[in-house]
N, C-alpha and C positions, 0 to 999 in steps of 0.2 A: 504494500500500500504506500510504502513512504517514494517508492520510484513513482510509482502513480502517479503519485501529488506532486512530486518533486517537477517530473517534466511539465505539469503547467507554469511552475513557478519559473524555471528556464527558460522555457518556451516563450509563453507570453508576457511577464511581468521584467525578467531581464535581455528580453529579446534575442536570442543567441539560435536561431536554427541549427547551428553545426554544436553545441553542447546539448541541443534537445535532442538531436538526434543520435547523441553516445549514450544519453540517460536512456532513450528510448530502447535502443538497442539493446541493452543492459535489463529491459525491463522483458523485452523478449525472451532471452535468455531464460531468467528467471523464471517466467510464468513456462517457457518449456524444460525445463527442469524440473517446475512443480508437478505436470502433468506429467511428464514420466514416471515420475516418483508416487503419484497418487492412481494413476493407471494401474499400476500393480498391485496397489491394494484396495480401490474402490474404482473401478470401471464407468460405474453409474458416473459418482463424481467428477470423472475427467470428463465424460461427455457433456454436461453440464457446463462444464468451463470451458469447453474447446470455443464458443463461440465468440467466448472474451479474446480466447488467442486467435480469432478469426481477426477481430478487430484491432487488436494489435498490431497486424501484421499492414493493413488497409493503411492505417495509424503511420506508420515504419515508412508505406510506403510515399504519403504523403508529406511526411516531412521531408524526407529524400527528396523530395520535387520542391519543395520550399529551396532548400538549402541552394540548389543547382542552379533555379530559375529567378534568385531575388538577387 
């Protein structure tokens, strides 16, 4: 939650797309790591979340076109 939070505060309040986008990156990681790890012992659960790491990844890629195109 704390990378969560953190990339708005990168993001938008200290304007930095190229730090938003290593928090963010960093947050992918994470949340794929959690669902590896919870996949193996609740199934349910990871599909649950997977759709947050859908949006992560839209997220991910969105920033990457900020950074490239501003």
């Amino acid at each position: 939650m704390a990378f969560n939070f953190s990339w708005s505060i990168v993001f938008f309040y200290l304007t930095s797309p190229w730090w938003g986008l290593l928090v963010i990156l960093l947050l992918d990681g994470l949340v794929y790591a959690f669902l590896d790890l919870v996949r193996k012992k609740d199934r349910w659960a990871a599909i649950c979340f997977l759709p947050y790491f859908i949006w992560l990844i839209l997220a991910s890629y969105l920033n990457l076109y900020v950074c490239l195109n501003n």
